[in-house]
N, C-alpha and C positions, 0 to 999 in steps of 0.2 A: 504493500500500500504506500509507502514511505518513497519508493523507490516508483513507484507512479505518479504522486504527487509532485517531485522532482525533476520526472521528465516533463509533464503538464507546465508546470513553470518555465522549464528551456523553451517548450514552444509559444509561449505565451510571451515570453521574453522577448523573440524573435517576431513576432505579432504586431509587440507593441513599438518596439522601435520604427515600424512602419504607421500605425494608426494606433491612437487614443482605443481602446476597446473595452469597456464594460457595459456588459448588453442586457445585466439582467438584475434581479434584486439580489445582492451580495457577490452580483461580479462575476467574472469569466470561470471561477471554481467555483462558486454557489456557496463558498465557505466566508465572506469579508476579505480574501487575501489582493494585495495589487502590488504586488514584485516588480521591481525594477522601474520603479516611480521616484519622482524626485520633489516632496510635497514643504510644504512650509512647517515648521512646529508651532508659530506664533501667529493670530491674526486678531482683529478686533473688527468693529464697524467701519473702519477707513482703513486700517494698515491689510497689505497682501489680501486686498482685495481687485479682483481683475474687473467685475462688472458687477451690475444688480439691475435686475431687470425687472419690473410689475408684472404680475400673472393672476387672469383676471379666473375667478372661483377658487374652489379648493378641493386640495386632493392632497392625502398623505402616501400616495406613491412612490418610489423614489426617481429621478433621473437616470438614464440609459445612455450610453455614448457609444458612439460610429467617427469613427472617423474625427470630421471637422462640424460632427453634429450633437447638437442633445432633443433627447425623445423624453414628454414629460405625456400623462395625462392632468385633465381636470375637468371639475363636474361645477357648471353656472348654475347657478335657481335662479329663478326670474318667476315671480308669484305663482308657485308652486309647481313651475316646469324646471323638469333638469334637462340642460343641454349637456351630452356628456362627450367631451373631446379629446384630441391628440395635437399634440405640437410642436413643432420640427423650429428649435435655434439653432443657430451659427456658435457655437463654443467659442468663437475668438472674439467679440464683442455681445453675445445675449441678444443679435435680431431677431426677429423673426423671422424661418424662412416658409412655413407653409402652417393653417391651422385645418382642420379638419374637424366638424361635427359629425359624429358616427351615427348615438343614440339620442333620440328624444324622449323623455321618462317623465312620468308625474313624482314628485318629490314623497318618499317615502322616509322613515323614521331610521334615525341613525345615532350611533352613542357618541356623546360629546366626544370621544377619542377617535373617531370614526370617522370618514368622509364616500361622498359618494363616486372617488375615486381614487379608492385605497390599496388593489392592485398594481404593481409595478408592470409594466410594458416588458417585451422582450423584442431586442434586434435579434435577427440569422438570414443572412443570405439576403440584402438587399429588403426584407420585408419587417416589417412593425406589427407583433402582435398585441393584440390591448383587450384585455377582460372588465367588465365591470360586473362580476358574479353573476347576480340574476338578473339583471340590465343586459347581458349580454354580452359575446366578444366578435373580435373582428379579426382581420390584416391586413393594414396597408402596408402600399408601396413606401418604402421608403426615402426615396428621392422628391417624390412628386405630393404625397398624401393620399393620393388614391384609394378607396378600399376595392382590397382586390376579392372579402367575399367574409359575409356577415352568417354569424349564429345568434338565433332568437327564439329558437324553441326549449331552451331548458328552462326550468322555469321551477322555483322553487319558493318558499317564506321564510329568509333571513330572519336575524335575530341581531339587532342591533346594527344592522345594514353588511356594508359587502364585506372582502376581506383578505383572505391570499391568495398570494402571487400565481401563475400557471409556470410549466415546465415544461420545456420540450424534451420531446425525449424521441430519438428515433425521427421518423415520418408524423410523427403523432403530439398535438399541444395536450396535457392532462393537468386537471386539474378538479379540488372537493368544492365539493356544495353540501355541508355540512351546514345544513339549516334547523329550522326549529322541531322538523320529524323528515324522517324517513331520508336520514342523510345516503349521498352516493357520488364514488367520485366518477371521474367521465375523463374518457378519451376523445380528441375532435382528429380528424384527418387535418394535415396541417395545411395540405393542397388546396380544398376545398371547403373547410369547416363544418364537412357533414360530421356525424355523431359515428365515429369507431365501434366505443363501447359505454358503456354504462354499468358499473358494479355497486348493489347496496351496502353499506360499511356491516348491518347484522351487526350490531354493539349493544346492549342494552343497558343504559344509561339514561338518568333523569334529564339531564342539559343534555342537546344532541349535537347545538353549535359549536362548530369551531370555524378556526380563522389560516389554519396553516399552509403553507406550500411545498409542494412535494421535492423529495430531493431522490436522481436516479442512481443506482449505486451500481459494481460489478460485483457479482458475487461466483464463484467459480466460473468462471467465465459468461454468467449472461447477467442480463439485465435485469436487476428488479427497482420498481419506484415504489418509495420511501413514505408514506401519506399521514401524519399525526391527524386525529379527529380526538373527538370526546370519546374518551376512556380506554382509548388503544389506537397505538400505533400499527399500521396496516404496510406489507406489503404486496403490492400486485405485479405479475406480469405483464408489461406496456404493451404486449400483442394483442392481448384478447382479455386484459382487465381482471383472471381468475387472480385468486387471491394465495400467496404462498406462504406467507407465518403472519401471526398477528401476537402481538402481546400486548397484554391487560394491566392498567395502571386505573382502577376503579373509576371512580367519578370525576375525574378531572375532565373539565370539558372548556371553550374558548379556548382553546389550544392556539396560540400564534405562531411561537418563534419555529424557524425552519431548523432541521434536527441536524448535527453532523456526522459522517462518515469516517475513523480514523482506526488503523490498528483492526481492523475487521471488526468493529464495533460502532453500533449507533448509539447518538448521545441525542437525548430527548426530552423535552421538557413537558410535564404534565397540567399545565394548565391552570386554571382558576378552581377549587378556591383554594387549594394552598399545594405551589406547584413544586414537583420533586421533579429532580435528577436523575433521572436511570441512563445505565452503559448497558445497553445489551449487544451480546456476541451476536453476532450475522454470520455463518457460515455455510456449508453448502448441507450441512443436517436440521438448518433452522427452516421446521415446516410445521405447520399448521399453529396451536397455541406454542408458544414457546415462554409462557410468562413464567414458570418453576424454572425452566432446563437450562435460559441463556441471560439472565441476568448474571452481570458481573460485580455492581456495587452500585449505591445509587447515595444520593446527597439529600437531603432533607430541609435545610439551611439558606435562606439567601437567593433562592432561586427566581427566575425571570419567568413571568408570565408574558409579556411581548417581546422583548428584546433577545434573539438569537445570539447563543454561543460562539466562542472561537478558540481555535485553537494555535500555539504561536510556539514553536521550540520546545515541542513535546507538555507542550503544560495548558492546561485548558483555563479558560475563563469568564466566567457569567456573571454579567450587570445584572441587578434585581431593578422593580419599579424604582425605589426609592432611593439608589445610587448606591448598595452594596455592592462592593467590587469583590468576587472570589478566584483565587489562585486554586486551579485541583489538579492534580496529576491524576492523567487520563487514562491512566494504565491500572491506579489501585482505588481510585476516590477519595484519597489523601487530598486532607484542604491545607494548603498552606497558610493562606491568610484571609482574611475578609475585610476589607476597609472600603470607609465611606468614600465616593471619589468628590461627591458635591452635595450639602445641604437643601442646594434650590430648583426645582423643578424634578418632576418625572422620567423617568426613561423608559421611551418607545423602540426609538430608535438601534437597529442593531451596531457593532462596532464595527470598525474597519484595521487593518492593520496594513502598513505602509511606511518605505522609508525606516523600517527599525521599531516602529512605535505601534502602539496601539489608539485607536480614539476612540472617546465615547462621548455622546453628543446627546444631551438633556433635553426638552420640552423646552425649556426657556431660551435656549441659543446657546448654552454654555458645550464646548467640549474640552473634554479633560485628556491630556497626553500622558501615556501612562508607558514604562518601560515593561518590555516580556520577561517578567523574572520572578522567584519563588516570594523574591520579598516585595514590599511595595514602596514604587517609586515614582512619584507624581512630578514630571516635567514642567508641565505650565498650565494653563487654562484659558481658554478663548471665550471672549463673549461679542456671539454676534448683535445680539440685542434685538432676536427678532423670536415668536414663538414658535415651533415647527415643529412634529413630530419623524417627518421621512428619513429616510439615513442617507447615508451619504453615497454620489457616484463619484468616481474616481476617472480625473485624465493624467497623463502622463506626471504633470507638474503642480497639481492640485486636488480640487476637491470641488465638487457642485451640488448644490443642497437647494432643496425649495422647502420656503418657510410658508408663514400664514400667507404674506401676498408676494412674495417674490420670489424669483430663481438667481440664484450668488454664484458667481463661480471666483472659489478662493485660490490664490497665487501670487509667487513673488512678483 
C-alpha cells in the first residue's frame, strides 16, 4: 500500500509540474495530500492574498482545479426558487469564464451547517461532474459549460438537505442517498447519466441519514467502493453494486467525513451522536459482516463528526467539531496527544496537508498550521476574517477556498 501510495505521488508529481490539478473533494488521492506544492505558511485578509472575488449564493462545496481553471458550484434563492449552478474562473485573477444554471428547484429545508450546494464537483477528462443529491446531477463540458447530459429521476427525502460528494470510479459516477428511509447508494453510467445500479444499504437503524462520500479502494487486486451511511460502513462492487463486507458501528448515523485507506485498513468515522474511530482490516477474507472478525482498534475520544481524517508520516490525525487536534498511530490506536488547535469557531472543514505542514481551517476563517509529528506543534494561524465552512483546493502555489460570499485564492 505504502509503496503505491508513493508511486501515485511520482505521477502526480509529474502531472502537476504541467497543470494545477485537484479535481475533487480532498484532491487527486481523495486522502487531503498535495505533494510537491509550494504554499504560503502565513496569510491574513490583505497579506499573500492573490484575489477575492464575490460569488453570488451559497454553497459549502469545495473548489476543483484544471488546469488555468476553478470549478465551484452554488445554489441562489430568489423567493423560494433555487437556481442551482456551476462556475468556471480563471485561477490567475478570479474572472469569470462561463456560468451555467443546471437545476431549477423550489427551496427546500436545510440545516444551518448545510447548503443547497454542499456537494463538491468532480473534473476527469475534459468534463465537470456536479451532484446536488436529490436536486439532481449533471456533466458539463468543461471548457464551454455545456451540459453534456442531466439525471432527475432519483428522487429521494433528505434530512437536513443535500450532502456528499460522488466518486468516480471506473466508467461509472457513484454515489449515497442516505435519506430519511429507505437509504440506497446508486451507480450512474458516467457516459450518459443513465442509472447503472441501484443497491438498498439493509441497515436497521433509527437515523437513516447520512452525508458521506464514497472512497474506491484495491483490494486483492479488484475494486471495491468504500460507502459510510448510518450504522455501517458498506462495501460494494462498482460493476453491479452487490455488496461485499459490511461492518456494524450501531446507531451512528449523519455520517460525513470520507473514511481512509492505509496499511490495508479502513479508518472510519461513526457519526452523530457520539462519533468513534474504528480501523478495520480490509483484506481479501473480508466478506459479508465482518464487525467481530476485522476490527483492529478503534478511538473513542475526540473524534470528528464532519471533518475527515488524514494521514501524514505514518501517524494519523483527527480535528473534532470543537478544534481537538489528535495525534494516533495508525497501526495500534495509540493517541499520542490531543490538543486544542483554536478556541473560536467550529470545524467542518476537512484538513489538507502541503508543503511539510498540515492545515486546519475553522468556520470563522481561522486556519491553524500545524507540524506532522507525535508531539504538538502549532506554526502560526491565519485569519481570513471571513465565515466559510468548505475546505480547501489546492494549486501548485496556494490554496483556494470559498467563504460565505467569496472565492480567495491565497498566495505569495
Amino acid at each position: 500500500m505504502i509503496r503505491t501510495l508513493l508511486f501515485s505521488a511520482l505521477l502526480f508529481s509529474a502531472a502537476n509540474a504541467r497543470a494545477n490539478l485537484w479535481p475533487e473533494f480532498r484532491g487527486p488521492f481523495k486522502n487531503g495530500h498535495a505533494p510537491e506544492v509550494d504554499v504560503p505558511l502565513e496569510w491574513s485578509e490583505k497579506k499573500n492574498i492573490r484575489w477575492r472575488v464575490e460569488v453570488p449564493g451559497t454553497a459549502w462545496s469545495s473548489p476543483v482545479i484544471a488546469d488555468d481553471h476553478i470549478y465551484i458550484t452554488t445554489a441562489i434563492e430568489d423567493g423560494g426558487k433555487l437556481s442551482l449552478q456551476a462556475q468556471c474562473h480563471n485561477s490567475a485573477d478570479g474572472s469569470t469564464i462561463w456560468k451555467k444554471e443546471i437545476f431549477t428547484r423550489e427551496a427546500d429545508h436545510q440545516h444551518k451547517k448545510n447548503s443547497h450546494a454542499s456537494p463538491t464537483p468532480l473534473f476527469e477528462n475534459g468534463k465537470i461532474y456536479c451532484h446536488f443529491s436529490h436536486h439532481g446531477t449533471a456533466a458539463l463540458d468543461a471548457a464551454s459549460g455545456e451540459i453534456v447530459w442531466k439525471q432527475e429521476k432519483i428522487k429521494f427525502d433528505p434530512v437536513h438537505g443535500t450532502g456528499g460528494s460522488p466518486a468516480l470510479v471506473g466508467d461509472k459516477l457513484i454515489f449515497s442517498c442516505d435519506g430519511k428511509e429507505a437509504p440506497v447508494v446508486v451507480a450512474l453510467n458516467k457516459a450518459d447519466g443513465k442509472i447503472a445500479w441501484k443497491t438498498p444499504r439493509n441497515v436497521e437503524v433509527s437515523r437513516m441519514f447520512s452525508f458521506s462520500t464514497p472512497l474506491a479502494i484495491e483490494v486483492a487486486g479488484s475494486t471495491q467502493v468504500v460507502v459510510p451511511g448510518s450504522g455501517a460502513v458498506i462495501a460494494y462492487d462498482p460493476e453491479d453494486g452487490s455488496e461485499i463486507w459490511r461492518f456494524l458501528y450501531g446507531e451512528g448515523y449523519s455520517v460525513v467525513p470520507r473514511p481512509l485507506y492505509f496499511d490495508g485498513k479502513i479508518y472510519v468515522c461513526s457519526g452523530f451522536n457520539r462519533a468513534i474511530l474504528y480501523a478495520v482490516r480490509v483484506d481479501q477474507d473480508a466478506e459479508g459482516d465482518i464487525t467481530e472478525s476485522h476490527l483492529e482498534w478503534k478511538v473513542e475520544k475526540a473524534i470528528p463528526k464532519e471533518s475527515s481524517p488524514i494521514i501524514v508520516n505514518n501517524l494519523l490525525f483527527v480535528n473534532d467539531d470543537k478544534g481537538i487536534l489528535s495525534c494516533i498511530d495508525p497501526f495500534t490506536g495509540e493517541v499520542h496527544y490531543s490538543e486544542r488547535l483554536n478556541p473560536e469557531g467550529g470545524y467542518s472543514s476537512s484538513p489538507v496537508f502541503a508543503s511539510g505542514h498540515l492545515f486546519f481551517h475553522n468556520g470563522e476563517g481561522i486556519t491553524t498550521v500545524v507540524k506532522p509529528a507525535t508531539t504538538f506543534e502549532k506554526v502560526t494561524e491565519n485569519d481570513l476574517g471571513e465565515y466559510g465552512l468548505s475546505s480547501f483546493g489546492v494549486v501548485s502555489d496556494g490554496f483556494v477556498v470559498r467563504t460565505d460570499e467569496a472565492l480567495i485564492r491565497i498566495g505569495k
